[in-house]
C-alpha positions as CSV (number, residue, x, y, z in Angstrom):
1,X,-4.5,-71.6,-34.9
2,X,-4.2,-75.0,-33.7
3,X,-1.3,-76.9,-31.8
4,X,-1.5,-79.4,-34.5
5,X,-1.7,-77.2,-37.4
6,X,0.9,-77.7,-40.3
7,X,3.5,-74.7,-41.1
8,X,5.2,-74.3,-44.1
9,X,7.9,-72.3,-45.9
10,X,8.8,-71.3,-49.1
11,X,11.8,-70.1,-50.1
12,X,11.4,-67.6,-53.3
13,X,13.7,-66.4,-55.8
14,X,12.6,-65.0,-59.1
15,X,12.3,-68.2,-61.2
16,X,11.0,-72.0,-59.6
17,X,14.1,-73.4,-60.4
18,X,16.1,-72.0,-57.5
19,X,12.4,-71.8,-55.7
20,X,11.6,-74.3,-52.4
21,X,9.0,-75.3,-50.2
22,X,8.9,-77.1,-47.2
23,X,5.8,-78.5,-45.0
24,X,6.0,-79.5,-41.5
25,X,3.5,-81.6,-39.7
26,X,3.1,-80.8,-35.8
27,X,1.8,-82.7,-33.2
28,X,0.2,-82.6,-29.8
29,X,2.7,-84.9,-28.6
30,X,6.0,-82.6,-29.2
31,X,7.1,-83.9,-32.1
32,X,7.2,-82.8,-35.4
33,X,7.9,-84.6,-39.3
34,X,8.9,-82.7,-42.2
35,X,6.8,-84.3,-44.8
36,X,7.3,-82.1,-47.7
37,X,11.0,-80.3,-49.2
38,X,10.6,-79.6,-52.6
39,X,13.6,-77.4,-55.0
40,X,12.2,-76.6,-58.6
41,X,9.2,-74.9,-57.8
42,X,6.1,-73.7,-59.7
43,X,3.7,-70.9,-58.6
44,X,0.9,-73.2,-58.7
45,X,2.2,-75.5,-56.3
46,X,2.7,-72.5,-54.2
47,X,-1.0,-71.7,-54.0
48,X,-1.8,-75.5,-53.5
49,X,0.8,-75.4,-50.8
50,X,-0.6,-72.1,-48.9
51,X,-4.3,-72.7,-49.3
52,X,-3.8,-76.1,-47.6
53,X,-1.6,-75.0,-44.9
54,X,-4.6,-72.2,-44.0
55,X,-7.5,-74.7,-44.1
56,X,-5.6,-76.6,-41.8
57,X,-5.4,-73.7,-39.3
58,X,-1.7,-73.1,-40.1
59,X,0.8,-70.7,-41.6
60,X,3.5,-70.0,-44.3
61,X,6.5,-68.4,-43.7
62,X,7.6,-66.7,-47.2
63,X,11.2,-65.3,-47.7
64,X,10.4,-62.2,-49.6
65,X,9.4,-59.0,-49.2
66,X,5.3,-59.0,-49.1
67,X,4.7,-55.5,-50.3
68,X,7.0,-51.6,-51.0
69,X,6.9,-48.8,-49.1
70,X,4.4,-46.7,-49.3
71,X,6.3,-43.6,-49.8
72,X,8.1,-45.2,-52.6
73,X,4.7,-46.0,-54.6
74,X,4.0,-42.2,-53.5
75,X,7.4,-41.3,-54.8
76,X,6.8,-43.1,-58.0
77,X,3.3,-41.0,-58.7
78,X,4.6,-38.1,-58.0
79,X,7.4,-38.6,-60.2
80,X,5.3,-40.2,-63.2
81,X,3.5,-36.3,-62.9
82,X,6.3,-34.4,-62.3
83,X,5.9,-33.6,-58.8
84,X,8.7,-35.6,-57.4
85,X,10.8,-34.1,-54.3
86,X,14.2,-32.4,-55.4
87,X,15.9,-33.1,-52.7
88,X,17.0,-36.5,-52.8
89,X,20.8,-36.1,-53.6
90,X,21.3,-38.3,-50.6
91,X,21.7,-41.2,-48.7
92,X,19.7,-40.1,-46.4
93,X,17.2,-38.1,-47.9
94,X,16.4,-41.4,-49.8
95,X,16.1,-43.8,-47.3
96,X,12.5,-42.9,-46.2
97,X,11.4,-44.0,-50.0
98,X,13.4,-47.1,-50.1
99,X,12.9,-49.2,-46.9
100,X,8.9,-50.2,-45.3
101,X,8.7,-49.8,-41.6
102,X,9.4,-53.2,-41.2
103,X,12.7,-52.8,-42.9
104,X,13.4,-50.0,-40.6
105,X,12.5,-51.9,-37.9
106,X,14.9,-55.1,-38.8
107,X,17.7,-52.2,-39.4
108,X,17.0,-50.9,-35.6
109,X,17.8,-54.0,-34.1
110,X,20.8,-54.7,-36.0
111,X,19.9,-56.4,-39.2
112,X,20.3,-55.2,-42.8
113,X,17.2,-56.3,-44.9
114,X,17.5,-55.9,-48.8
115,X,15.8,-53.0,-50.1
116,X,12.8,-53.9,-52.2
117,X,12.8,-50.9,-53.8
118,X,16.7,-50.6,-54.7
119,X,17.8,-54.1,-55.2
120,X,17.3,-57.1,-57.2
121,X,15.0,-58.8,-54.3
122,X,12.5,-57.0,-56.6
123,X,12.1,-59.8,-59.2
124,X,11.0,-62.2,-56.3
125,X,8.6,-59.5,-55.0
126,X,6.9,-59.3,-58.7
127,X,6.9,-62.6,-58.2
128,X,5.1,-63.0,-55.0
129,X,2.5,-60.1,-55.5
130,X,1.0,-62.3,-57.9
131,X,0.5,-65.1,-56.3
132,X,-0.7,-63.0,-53.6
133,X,-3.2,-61.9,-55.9
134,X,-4.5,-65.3,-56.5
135,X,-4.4,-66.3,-52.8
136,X,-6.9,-62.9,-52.4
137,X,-10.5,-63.0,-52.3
138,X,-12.8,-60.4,-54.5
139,X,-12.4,-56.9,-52.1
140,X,-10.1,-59.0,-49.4
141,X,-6.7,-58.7,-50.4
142,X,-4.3,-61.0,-48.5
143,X,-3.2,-59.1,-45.1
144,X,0.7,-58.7,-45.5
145,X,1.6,-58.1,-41.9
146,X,1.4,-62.0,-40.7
147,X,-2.5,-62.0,-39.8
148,X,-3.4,-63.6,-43.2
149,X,-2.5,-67.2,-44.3
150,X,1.3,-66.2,-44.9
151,X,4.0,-64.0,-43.2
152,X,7.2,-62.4,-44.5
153,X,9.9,-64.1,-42.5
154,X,13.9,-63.4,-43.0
155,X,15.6,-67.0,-42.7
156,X,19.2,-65.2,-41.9
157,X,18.2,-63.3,-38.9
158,X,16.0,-66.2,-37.4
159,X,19.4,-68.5,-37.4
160,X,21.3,-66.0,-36.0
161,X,18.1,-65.2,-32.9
162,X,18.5,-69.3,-32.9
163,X,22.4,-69.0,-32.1
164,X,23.6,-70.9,-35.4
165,X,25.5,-69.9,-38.1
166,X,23.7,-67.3,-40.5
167,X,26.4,-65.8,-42.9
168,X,28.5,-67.6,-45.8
169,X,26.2,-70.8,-45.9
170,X,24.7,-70.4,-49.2
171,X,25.8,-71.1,-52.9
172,X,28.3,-74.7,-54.0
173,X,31.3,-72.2,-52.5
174,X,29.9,-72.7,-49.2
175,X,28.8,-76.4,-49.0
176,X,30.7,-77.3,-46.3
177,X,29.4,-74.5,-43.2
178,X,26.3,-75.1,-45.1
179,X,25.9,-78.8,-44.5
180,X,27.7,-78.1,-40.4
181,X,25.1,-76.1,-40.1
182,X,22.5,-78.3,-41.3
183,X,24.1,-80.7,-38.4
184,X,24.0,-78.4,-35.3
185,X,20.4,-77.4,-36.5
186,X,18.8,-81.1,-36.9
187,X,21.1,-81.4,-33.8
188,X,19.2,-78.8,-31.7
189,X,16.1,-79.8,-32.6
190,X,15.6,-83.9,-32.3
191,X,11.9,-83.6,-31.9
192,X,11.7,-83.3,-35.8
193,X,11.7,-86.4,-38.3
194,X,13.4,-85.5,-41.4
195,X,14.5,-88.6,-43.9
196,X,18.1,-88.9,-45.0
197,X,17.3,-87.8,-48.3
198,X,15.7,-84.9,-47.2
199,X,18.9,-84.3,-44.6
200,X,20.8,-84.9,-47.9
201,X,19.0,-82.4,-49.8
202,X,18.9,-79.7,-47.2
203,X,22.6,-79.9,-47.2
204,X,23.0,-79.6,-51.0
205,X,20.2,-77.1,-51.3
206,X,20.6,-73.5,-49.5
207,X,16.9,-73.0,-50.7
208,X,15.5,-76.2,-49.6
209,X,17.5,-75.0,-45.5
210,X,16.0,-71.7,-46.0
211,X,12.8,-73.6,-46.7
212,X,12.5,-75.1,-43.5
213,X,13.5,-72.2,-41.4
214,X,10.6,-69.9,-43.1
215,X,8.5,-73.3,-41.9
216,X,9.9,-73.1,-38.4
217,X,9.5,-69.4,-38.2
218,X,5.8,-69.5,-39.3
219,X,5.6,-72.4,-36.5
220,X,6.4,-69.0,-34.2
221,X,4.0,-66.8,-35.6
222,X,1.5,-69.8,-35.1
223,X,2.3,-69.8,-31.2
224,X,2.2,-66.3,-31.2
225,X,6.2,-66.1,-30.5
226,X,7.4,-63.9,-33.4
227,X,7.5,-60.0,-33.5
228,X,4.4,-58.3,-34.8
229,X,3.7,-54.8,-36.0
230,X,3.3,-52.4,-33.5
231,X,-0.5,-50.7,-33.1
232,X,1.1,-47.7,-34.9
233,X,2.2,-49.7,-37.8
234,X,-0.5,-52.3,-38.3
235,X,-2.4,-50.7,-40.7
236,X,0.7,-50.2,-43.1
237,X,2.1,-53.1,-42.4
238,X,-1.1,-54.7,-44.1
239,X,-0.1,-53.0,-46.9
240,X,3.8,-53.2,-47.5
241,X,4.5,-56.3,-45.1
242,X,6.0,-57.2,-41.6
243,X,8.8,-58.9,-41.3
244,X,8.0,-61.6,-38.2
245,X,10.9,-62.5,-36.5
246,X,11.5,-65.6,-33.7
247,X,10.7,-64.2,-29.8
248,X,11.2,-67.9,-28.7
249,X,14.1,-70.5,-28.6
250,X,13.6,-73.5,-31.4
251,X,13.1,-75.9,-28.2
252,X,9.6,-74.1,-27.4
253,X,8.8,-74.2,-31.1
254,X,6.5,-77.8,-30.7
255,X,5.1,-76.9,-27.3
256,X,4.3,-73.7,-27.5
257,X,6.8,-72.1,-25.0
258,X,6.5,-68.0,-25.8
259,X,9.8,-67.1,-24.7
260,X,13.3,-67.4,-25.5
């Protein structure tokens, strides 16, 4: 992974229409441009978008669960022949079937990740295990924990690691904190070129800011300052995702500073 290399981000929901993509171009100099937001998008362009980032020696930060627990899939088997548990009257006794480790993980230090297995995030998973799929070689499917040509990132908890707002910015409700926000971000980092349009358009667009986060969060998983699997985990992590999370502040994004 280069100093140089490109990172991008891609903001999924279950349909391209409320679906965005950014691309950010770094530089050995410090400085960064963000030379691609896109809202309205296809899975096609996806795949063009990922491939091109990889061959470049970069990464792409997807906001989506890459995989489901394993003990859910279990669950499901056993339940399809008749051999599910019986005792899952509650909360508890759930939980183990309907968060990853990764989830887990996020919970433990504070966060509260969507279930992929109990909520509506589900449609956007579908969604992403195929393009997944197409992103895979024959016998090489793509590695889900972040050591592949994309990572499962979680734009909400990277903001609030970053010390900017993280709740109540999205949706037309919300325009306002979502467009300060937009401000005191571009504010914090001035080493990135973004066009007023593109200002303009983050501002309007939850997706489109989400975008560029997952793109500056991959940036951290490029420098190697974002939270990995632990040995323990890797091998399952492969399989139902890791979420990386930001180790470093957005100031040591362009040079390469591992620590916050």
């Amino acid at each position: 992974m280069g100093a140089a290399a490109p990172t991008a981000g891609v903001d999924l929901a279950a349909a391209p229409t409320n679906t965005a993509v950014a691309v950010v171009d770094w530089s050995m100099d410090g400085e960064a441009e963000l030379t691609q937001l896109t809202v309205g998008v296809a899975d096609d362009a996806i795949v063009e978008v990922i491939g091109r980032v990889a061959r470049a020696g970069g990464r792409t930060g997807i906001d989506c669960p890459l995989g489901w627990p394993e003990r859910f899939v279990e669950f499901l088997l056993a339940h399809r022949g008749g051999t599910a548990p019986t005792d899952l009257g509650t909360p508890d006794a759930r939980r183990p079937l309907l968060y990853r480790r990764t989830d887990l993980a996020v919970i433990a230090a504070g966060h509260r990740p969507l279930s992929v297995a109990a909520d509506r995030i589900a449609h956007p998973a579908v969604r992403v295990a195929g393009i997944l799929a197409r992103l895979s070689e024959p016998g090489r499917p793509v590695d889900r924990s972040g050591r592949g040509p994309v990572a499962e990132v979680y734009p909400a908890v990277a903001l609030r690691h970053w010390g900017l707002t993280s709740r109540a910015y999205k949706g037309t409700a919300n325009a306002a904190v979502r467009s300060a926000l937009v401000g005191n971000l571009l504010a914090t980092i001035p080493w990135l070129r973004v066009s007023g349009g593109q200002r303009e358009l983050l501002c309007r667009s939850d997706h489109a800011l989400d975008a560029l986060v997952s793109a500056l969060v991959a940036r951290a998983v490029v420098i190697g300052a974002a939270t990995v699997p632990p040995p323990a985990d890797a091998a399952v992590a492969a399989i139902e995702g890791w979420i990386a999370l930001p180790t470093t502040a957005l100031h040591r994004l362009p040079t390469g500073g591992a620590t916050a």
